[in-house]
N, C-alpha and C positions, 0 to 999 in steps of 0.2 A: 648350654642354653639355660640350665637351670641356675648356674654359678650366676650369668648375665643377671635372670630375670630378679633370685637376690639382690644382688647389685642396686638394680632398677630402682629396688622397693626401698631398702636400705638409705638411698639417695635419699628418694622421694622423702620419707622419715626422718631425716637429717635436715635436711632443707624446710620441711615443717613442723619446726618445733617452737617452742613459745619465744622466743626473741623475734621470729617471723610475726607470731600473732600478734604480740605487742607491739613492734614498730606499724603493722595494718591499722590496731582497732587505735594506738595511741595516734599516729597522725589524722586518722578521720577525725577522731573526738576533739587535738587541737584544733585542726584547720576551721571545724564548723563552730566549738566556741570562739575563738579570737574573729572570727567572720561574721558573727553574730548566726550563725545556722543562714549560710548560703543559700541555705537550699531552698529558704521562700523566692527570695531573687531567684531563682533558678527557671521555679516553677510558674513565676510572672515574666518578668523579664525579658529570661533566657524563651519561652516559648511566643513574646512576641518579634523576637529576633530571627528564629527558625522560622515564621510568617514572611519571613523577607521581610518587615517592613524600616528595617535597618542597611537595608543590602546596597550599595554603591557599588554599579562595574567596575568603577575606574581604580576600585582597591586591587592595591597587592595579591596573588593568589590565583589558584586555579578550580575553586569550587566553589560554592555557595555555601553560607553559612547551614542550608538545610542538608545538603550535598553531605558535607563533613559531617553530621551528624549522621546521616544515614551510612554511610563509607564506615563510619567507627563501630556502629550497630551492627553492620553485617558483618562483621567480625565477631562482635561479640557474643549475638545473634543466633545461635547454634546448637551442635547437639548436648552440649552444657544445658540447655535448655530444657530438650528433651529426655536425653541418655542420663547427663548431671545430675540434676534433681532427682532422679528415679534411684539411681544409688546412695547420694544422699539420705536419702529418707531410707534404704533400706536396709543401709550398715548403719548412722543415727538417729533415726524414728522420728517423729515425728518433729521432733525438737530441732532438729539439724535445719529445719525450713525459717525457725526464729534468728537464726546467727547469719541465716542467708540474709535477711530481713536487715540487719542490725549493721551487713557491710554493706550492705546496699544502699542503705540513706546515708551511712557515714562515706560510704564511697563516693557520694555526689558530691562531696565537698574535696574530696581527692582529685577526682576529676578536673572541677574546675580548677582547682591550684596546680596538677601537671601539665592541663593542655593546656593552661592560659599560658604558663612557663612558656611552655614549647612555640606558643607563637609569639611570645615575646622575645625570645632568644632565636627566632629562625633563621637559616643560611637565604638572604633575597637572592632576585633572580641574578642580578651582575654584581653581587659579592663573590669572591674569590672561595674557594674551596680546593680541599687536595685532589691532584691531577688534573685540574681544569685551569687554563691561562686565567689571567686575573681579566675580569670585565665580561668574560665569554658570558652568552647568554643559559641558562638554565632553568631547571625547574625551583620553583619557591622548598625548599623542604626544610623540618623541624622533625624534633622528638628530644627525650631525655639525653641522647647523645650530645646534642647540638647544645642544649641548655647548661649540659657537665662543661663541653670547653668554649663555650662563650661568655657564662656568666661565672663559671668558676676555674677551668685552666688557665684561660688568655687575661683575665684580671693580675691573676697570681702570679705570670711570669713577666707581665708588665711592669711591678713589682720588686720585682728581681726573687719571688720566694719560690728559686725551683725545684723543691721539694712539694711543696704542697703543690706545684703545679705536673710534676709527675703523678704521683695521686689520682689526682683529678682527671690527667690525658686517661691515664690506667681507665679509670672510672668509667668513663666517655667510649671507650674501646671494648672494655668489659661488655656495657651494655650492649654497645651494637652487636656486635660477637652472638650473646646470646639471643638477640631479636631472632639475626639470622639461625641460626641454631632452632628455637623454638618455631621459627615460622616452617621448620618440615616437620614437628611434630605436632604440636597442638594445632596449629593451622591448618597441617595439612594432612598427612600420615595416618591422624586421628581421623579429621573429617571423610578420606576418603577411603578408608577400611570400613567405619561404617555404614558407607555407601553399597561400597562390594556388598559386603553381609547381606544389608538389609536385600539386594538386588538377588542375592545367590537364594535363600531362605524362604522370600515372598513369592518372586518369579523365575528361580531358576532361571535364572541371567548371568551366564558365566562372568565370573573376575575381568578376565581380559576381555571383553566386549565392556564390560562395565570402564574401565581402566582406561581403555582406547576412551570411547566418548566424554568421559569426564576430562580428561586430560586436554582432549581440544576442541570444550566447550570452555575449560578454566583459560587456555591458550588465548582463543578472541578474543576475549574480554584483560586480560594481563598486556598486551602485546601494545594496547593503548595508552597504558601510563593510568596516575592518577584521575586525568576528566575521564575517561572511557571509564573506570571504576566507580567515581564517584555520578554518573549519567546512570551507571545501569542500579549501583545500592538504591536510588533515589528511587526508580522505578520498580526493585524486586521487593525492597525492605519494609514498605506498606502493604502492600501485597502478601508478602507470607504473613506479617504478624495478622494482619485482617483475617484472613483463615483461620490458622489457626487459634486467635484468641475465641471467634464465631464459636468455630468446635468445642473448645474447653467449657466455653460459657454454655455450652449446652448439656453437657454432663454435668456442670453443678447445677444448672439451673433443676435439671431434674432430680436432684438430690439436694435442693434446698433447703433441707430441712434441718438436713443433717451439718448445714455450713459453720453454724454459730459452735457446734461442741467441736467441731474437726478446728476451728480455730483457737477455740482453749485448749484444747489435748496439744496444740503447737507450743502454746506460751508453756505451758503444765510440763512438756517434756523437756522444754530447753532447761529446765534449774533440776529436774529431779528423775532419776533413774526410769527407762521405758521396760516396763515389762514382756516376756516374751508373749511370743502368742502368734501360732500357725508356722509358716512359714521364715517370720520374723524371730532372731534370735536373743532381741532384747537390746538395750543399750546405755550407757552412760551418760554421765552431761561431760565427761573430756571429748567421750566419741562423737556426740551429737554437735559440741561446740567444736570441733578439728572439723567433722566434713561436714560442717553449714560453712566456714571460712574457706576452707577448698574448693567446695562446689563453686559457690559465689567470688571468690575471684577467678575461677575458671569461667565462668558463665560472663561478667560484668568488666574485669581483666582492671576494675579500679586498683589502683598504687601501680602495675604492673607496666605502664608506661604507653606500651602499645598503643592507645587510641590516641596519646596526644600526638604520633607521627601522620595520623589521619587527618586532624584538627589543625594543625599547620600549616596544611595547603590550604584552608581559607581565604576568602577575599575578605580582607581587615584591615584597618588599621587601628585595632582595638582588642588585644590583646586581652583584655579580662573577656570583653564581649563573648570570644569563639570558648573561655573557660566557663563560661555560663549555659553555653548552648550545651557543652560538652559533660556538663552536669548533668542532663536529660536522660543522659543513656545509662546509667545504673537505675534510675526510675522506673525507665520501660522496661529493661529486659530482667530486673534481679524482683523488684517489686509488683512490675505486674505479671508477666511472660512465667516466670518461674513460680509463684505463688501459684497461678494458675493450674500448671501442670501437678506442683503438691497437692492441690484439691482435688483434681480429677483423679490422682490415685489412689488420696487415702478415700474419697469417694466408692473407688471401684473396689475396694479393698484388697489391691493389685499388691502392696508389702506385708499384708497379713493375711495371704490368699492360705484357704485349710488344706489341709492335707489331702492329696491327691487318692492317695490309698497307705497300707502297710505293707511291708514285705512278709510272706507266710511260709516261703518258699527259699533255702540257696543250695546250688550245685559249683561245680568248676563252669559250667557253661550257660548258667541260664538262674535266674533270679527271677521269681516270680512274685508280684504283688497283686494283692486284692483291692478292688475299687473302692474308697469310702463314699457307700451311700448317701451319710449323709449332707454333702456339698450340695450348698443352696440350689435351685434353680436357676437363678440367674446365671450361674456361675458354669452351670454345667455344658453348655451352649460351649462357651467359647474354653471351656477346658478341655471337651473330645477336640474342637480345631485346634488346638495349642497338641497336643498328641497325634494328630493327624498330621500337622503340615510339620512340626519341631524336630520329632524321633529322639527328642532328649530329656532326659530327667533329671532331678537330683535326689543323693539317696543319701540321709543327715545319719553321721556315723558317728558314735559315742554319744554320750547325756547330752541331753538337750542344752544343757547352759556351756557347753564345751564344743559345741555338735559344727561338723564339718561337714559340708555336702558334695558329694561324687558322682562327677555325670555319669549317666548309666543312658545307654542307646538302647531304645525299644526296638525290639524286632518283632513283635506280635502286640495286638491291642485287639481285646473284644471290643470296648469302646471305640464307635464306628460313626462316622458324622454321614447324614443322609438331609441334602439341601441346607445345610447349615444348621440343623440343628442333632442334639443327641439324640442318637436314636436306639442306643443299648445302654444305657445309663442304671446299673441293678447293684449291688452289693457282690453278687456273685460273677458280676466280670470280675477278669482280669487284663494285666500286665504281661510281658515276658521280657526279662533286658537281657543283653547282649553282659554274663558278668566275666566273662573275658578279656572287654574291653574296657575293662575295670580297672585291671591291674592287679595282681596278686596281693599289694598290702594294703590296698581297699576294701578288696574281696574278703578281705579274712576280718575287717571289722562290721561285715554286713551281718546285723543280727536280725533274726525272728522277732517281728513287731518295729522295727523300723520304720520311719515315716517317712514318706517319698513326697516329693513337693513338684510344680511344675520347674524345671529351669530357667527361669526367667530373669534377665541383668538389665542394666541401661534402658535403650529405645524399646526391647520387646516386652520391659515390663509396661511401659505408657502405653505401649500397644495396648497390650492384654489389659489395663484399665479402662483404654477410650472404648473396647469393645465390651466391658459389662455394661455399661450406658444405652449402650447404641450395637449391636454384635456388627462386624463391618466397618465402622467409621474408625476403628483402629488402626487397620489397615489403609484406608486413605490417608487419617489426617496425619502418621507418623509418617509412611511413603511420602508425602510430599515435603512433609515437614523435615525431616530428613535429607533430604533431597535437595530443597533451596537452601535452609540452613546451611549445611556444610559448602553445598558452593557458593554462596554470598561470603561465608567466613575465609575459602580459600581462595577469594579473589581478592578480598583485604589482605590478609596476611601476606599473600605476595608484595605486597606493595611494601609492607613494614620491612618483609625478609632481603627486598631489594635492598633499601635504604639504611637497611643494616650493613648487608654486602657490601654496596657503595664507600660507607663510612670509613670501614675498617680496608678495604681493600680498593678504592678508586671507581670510577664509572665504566673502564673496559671491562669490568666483570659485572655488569649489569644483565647485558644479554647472555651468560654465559650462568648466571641465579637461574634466569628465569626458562631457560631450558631445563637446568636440573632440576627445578619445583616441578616442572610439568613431568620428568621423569619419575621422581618419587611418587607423585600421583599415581601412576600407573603400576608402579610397582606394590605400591601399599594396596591397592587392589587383588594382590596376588597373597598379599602374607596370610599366615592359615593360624599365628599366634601373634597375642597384641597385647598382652601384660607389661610387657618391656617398653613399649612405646609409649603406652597408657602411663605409666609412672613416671616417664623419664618429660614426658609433657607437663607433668605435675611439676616435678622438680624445677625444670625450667624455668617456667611461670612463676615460680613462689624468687627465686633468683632473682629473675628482672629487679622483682620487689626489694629486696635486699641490698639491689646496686642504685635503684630509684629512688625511693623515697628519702633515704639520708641527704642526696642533693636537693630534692624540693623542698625539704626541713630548711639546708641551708640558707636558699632562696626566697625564702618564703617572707623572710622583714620586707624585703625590694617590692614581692611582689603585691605582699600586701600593703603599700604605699600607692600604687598603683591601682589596686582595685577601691579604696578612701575615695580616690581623686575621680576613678572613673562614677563611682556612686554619687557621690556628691555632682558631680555634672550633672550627671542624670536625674538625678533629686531636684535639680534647679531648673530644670526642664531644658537645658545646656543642645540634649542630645531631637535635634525634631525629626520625626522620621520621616524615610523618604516616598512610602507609599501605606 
């Protein structure tokens, strides 16, 4: 297991290395100067189009231009959101939320130029495709796949150049391959482990009851295809963000104060080294700039291809149009959704939370720590519940600029929560952890004065932020947030992971995906370790990128010819709308 979860990370690290970030941040920055910065059209435009008021039945497609936008959201839409961001910030400080920022607007211009691809190059419904007789009826579908061998295998071999049109099939296969591939990890694996957690931790709700339910609640909603998908995104995806943006706006609002320096401490950290402090071990501008570009293509999935399989099934016949609308979505979920949550943490001071106590005490059996007094007020509320309800610690082993932390299980706490609030909160409580379950070469680096912090990662850091605000509203707005997130994203991804299947292996194995997705579901509910998954979803995801964007590069003179012709129409008032 250990050899694997290397592996994992190794990968991950390989796959995100600067020829990744260069071909990410150098196609944003072409697409949006030679575009002239899309992103105004985007933000006019593309949001009077989402209005319906461009919409025609009688086009091509099986959703609505707002439908496709919501269906790509809900993917994107998730615990990247939540969980994302909060790691983000708390392995590159504060700075990591500016490079979130910086793919986020260049991703709008990614965006438009892969989905517009993708519906410009789409398989229609009585075009021929492999395993299906020619003319048979089917569903409209697109993505990066379709775009590699339409606009650049089937050119090439036309041609007679079949070298570069091996290549290119290669390419087309590649990618699908890894959709499918990534849609049981990051789609899905990911989402529903931290479903399990959050269910097992919050409400002792065993795995398998968790696992059964999710799996065929994801089932009804999968079993329809694209419109049943793109029907329910439409109606879940305003809905949670409305929530949860409510919630977050209410933690900054009451910490207004403090908005304007927490936003210069973001621009201040992205160029220049974060110092440590509490909890927080410090950080770099490679570290800060590596997991702002991680996070944010995890969170936004711009270059990564994914959303243009969503965008596809539009009713169009305007190919730049659904790359316009399809620009919106690094907007919402990278610019506002994710800043959001950066603020409510560094707000709560959830990544620079003090020291819980020190260690004063160690045996073979039992490490005892003393409370540190002096933890704020606010703070001390929801630190006894973080030790009531968690029974885990971490205990930062070696110098603090070197310092690793090892969870330590409490099995005694004078700190005692009475109606939610501390009701033994003194200097002379204490701790008592479990140092057996430590491990003997942890153990032996636990020294006298040691700082022990809460255990806190991903979702239960956002937690423990939304509840210095508000004690309680953590626990709601993450539970739910959590909850639809992950299943709006694992309803999408199916769809992508289908059409990945499909590609590479024909339509008989469609329902034969879509039983296995609901399987993993249920299984990922039961895994009791997730480092391996967690990194090999990273990997994947940065991959897409690496097999994607060189063909949109390619593509891109066509389609930027296209989008002139479309603008200009539009400019001349060409285009009247329909309602």
């Amino acid at each position: 297991m250990e050899q694997l979860e290397q592996f994992a990370a190794n990968f991950a690290g390989y796959i995100w290395s600067t020829p990744l970030f260069l071909l990410l941040l150098g196609c944003g920055i072409i697409f949006s100067l030679v575009t002239k910065f899309i992103q105004y059209r985007v933000m006019t435009h593309g949001i009077n189009v989402i209005r319906g008021q461009y919409d025609k039945p009688e086009d091509t497609g099986h959703i609505n231009h707002f439908q496709a936008l919501c269906a790509a959201l809900s993917a994107t839409i998730g615990l990247g959101n939540i969980g994302g961001v909060a790691i983000a910030v708390q392995i590159g400080g504060p700075g990591a939320i500016f490079w979130m920022w910086v793919v986020g607007l260049f991703g709008m211009s990614i965006k438009f130029v892969e989905c517009g691809l993708a519906t410009m190059f789409r398989r229609e419904e009585n075009e021929p495709r492999p395993g299906k007789p020619d003319g048979e009826k089917s569903e409209v579908q697109g993505g990066p796949m379709w775009y590699m061998q339409k606009g650049l295998a089937e050119p090439a071999r036309q041609k007679g150049k079949m070298g570069r049109y091996a290549i290119f099939r290669f390419m087309a296969l590649l990618f699908a391959t890894l959709t499918f591939a990534c849609s049981f990890g990051s789609g899905n694996s990911f989402q529903a482990w931290n479903v399990a957690d959050l269910m097992e931790t919050q409400f002792r709700v065993p795995g398998l009851v968790t696992g059964v339910v999710l799996a065929g609640l994801v089932g009804l909603v999968i079993i329809g295809g694209i419109k049943r998908i793109g029907n329910v995104a439409g109606k879940l995806v305003p809905l949670m963000c409305a929530a949860y943006v409510v919630g977050a706006f209410y933690i900054i609002a009451i910490n207004a104060g403090e908005v304007p320096a927490m936003l210069a401490s973001i621009v201040k950290c992205a160029f220049n080294p974060t110092s440590a402090g509490g909890a927080f071990l410090g950080s770099t501008f490679t570290v800060a700039f590596t997991q702002g570009l991680r996070r944010a293509l995890f969170s936004n999935e711009a270059g990564q291809g994914s959303a243009a399989i969503a965008h596809a099934a539009a009713k169009t016949d305007e190919p730049i149009r659904e790359g316009l609308v399809a620009g919106i979505g690094p907007f919402i979920d990278t610019i506002i959704i994710c800043t959001m949550t950066a603020l409510v943490i560094m707000a709560g001071g959830a990544y620079t939370r003090p020291e819980l106590g020190t260690v004063t005490a160690v045996d073979e059996r039992i490490v005892t720590v003393a409370i540190n007094e002096d933890v704020q007020e606010k703070l001390q509320r929801v630190y006894a519940a973080e030790i009531e309800n968690s029974k885990v610690v971490n205990i930062w082993l070696g110098e603090k600029d070197q310092a690793q932390g090892s969870e330590a299980e409490v099995v005694q706490a004078d700190v005692v929560t009475k109606n939610g609030a501390a009701d033994n909160w003194m200097g002379s409580a204490e701790l008592f952890l479990d140092a057996a379950k430590m491990g003997e070469e942890n153990r032996a680096q636990v020294a006298i004065g040691s700082p022990v912090h809460l255990n806190l990662d991903g979702a239960s850091m956002t937690r423990f932020a939304f509840d210095t605000g508000f004690f309680g509203l953590g626990k709601v707005m993450v539970t739910l947030g959590v909850i639809l997130f992950a299943f709006s994203t694992m309803i999408s991804w199916s769809y992508y992971g289908e059409r990945g299947a499909e590609f590479v292996l024909g339509p008989k194995f469609i329902l034969v995906y879509k039983v296995f997705y609901l399987v993993v579901i249920f299984l990922s509910c039961q895994i009791p370790k997730f480092s391996i998954v967690y990194d090999m979803s990273d990997a994947l995801c940065g991959a897409m990128v690496l097999v994607n964007l060189p063909a949109a590069l390619l593509l891109f003179p066509r389609y930027l010819r296209a989008a002139k012709d479309y603008m200009g129409r539009l400019d001349r008032g060409e285009m009247p709308k329909v309602k």
